[in-house]
N, C-alpha and C positions, 0 to 999 in steps of 0.2 A: 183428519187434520188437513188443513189447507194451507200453501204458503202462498204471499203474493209479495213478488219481486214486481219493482220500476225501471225505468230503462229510458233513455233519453238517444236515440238513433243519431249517432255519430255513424265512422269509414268501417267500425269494425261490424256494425249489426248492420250494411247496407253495402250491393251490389249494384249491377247497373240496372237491373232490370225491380228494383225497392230494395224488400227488407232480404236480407242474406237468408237462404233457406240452410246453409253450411253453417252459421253462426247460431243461428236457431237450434239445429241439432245438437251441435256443440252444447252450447247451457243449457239444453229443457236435460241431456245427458246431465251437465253437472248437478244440476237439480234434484234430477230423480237419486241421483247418488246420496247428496245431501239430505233427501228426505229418506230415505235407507237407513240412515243413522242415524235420526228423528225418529223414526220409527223403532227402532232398537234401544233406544233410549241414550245414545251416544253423543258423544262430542262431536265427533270426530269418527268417519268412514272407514274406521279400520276393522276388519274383520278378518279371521281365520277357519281353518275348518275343523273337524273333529281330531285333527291329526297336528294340528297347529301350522299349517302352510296356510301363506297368504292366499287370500281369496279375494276373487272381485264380483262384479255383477256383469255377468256382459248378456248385450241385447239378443235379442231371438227375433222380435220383430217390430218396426214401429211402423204406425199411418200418421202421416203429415197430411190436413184436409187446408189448403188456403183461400184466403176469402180477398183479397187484394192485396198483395206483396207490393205490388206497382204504385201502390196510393201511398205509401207511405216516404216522407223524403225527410233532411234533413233536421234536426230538431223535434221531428216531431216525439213529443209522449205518449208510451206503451206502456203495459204491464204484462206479467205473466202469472197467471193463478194456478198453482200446481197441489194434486194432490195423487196420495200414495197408497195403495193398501197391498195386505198379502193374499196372494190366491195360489199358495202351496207349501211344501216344506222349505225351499228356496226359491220359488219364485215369486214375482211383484208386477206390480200392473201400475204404472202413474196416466194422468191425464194433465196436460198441460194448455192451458185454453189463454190465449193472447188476445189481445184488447187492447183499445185503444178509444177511450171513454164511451161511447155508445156503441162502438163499432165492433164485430169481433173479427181477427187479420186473421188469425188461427186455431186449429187445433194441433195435439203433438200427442200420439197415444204411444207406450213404450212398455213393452214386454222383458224383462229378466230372468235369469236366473244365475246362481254362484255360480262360479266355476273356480277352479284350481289347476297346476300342470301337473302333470305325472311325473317330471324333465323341465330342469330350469332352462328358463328362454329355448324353449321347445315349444311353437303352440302349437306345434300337430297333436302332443300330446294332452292338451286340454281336456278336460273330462265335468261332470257336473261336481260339485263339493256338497260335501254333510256336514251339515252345521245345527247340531242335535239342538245344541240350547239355542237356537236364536232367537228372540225372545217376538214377543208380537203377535195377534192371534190370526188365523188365517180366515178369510173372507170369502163369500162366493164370488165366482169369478164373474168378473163388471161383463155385462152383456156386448160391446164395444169391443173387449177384451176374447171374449167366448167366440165370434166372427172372425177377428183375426187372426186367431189361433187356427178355425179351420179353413180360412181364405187360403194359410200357408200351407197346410196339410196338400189343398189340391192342386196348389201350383208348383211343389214339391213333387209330386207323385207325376206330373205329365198333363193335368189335365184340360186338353184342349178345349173343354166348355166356356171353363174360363175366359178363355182367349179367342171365343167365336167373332169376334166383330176385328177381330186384324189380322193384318194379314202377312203372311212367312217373308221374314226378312231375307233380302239374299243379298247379302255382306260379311266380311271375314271379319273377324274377331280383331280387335284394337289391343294392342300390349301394353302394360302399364310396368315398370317398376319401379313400385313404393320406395321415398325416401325415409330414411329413418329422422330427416328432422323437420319432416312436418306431415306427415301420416298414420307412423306410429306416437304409441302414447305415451305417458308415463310408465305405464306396467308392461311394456312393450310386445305390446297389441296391435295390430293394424288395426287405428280407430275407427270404430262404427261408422262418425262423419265423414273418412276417405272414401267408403264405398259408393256413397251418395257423390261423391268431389269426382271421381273416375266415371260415373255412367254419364255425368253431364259433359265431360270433357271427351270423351268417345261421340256421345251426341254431337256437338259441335265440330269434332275433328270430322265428322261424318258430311253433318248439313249444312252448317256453316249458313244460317237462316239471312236474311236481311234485314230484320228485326228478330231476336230474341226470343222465343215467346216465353210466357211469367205460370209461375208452376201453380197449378192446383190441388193434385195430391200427390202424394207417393208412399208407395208401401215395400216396405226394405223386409227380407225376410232371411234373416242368418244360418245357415249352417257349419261354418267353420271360420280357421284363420288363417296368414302366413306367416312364412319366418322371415327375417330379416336378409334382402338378397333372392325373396323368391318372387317370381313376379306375377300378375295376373292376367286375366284375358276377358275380357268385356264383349259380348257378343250379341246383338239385338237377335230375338227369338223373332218376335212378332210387333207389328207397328202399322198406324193408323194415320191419315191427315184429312181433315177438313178444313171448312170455312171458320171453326172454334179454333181447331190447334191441333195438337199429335197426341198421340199416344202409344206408350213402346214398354214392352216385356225384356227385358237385360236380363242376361246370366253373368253372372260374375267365379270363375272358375282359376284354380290354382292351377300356376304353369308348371309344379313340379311332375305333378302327378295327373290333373288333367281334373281332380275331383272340385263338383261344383261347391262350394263356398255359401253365395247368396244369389237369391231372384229379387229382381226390382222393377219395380210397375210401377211407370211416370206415366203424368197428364198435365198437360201444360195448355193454356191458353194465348191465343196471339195478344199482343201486347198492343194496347190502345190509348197514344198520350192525348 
């Protein structure tokens, strides 16, 4: 099943450098949510687990591939074509592919699975949920999907193969603490799209470019969450520059405990009006 959403790029789908890649995350998220409960045959997004505690979907890992952010300005007409399947007992795989009549601006690939707390408004205690009847058949998992799953595995585990072409950053960690009214969510979560809003603003507080440069891809790869009040530490592992642009490996790591969170591998190209 496919949905296609339109979009007409006003302040909120656009930054300086085009179309907002924060705003992007934002709704291909709401989307996939939406198509969650399309697929369950629902109204309405609401789900529980075998136990009756609310449950949500939260991300594990998505790849953003961009094809010109920069080209797109005011008024201009977009769409978004999303679709959804399941590839486990609770997890989901969406693709979300952006256009803009012959052109395509993006892709948006996004990984799920339930989760539930052990402990209200605790999300250290997060855990995955069982949700026996959930209705929907499960699917092989999208080749796209199957990639991502082990991109994350090796950059999880240390592996410097990955990361042969750049080279060891040597800068200290950037300290962020999340506000609760515009990072956390509604189910009070640190949102998926803050992770992505903090590696860019660490980059900047870092480089402080003369121009910009316009993103190409990124691949966010989840491990955990915080609480409310605890802060995080953003640290470039490994990072690259040419005459294209950068390229940088982030750790994203809890200030309580020290434990790592999420990895994120950006590439950005120089910007060319």
């Amino acid at each position: 099943m496919k949905l296609i959403h339109r979009y007409r790029a006003g302040m909120p789908q656009l930054g300086f450098t085009g179309l907002s890649e924060n705003w992007l995350l934002k709704e291909c998220g709401h989307l996939h949510w939406q198509a969650l409960a399309a697929h369950a045959g629902r109204e309405h997004p609401d789900f529980h687990d075998d136990h009756g505690g609310r449950s949500y979907a939260a991300f594990t890992a998505i790849r953003l591939q961009a094809y010109g952010f920069d080209a797109v300005e005011e008024n201009d007409e977009f769409e978004i074509c999303s679709a959804l399947c399941r590839t486990g007992a609770v997890r989901h795989f969406s693709t979300h592919c952006v256009g803009r009549g012959d052109a395509r601006l993006a892709q948006v690939s996004m990984s799920s699975t339930f989760v539930t707390r052990g402990e209200a408004r605790n999300n250290r205690s997060v855990a995955r949920a069982a949700l026996a009847a959930l209705p929907g058949e499960v699917s092989p998992m999208p080749a796209d999907a199957a990639q991502m799953l082990q991109m994350g595995k090796r950059i999880r585990a240390g592996d410097s193969a990955m990361m042969q072409s750049l080279t060891a950053a040597d800068s200290e960690a950037i300290e962020f603490l999340p506000c609760p009214n515009g990072d956390f969510n509604g189910a009070d979560f640190l949102y998926f799209a803050s992770f992505q809003a903090f590696v860019d603003r660490a980059e900047w507080q870092r480089c402080r470019f003369d121009e910009p440069p316009v993103v190409t891809s990124r691949s966010l790869f989840y491990y955990g969450n915080v609480d409310l009040g605890d802060a995080v530490r953003i640290r470039v592992m490994g990072e690259s520059e040419n005459e294209q642009g950068i390229r940088h490996w982030t750790e994203v790591t809890r200030n309580s405990d020290g434990e790592k969170i999420a990895d994120v591998i950006t590439e950005k190209h120089w910007r060319r009006r």
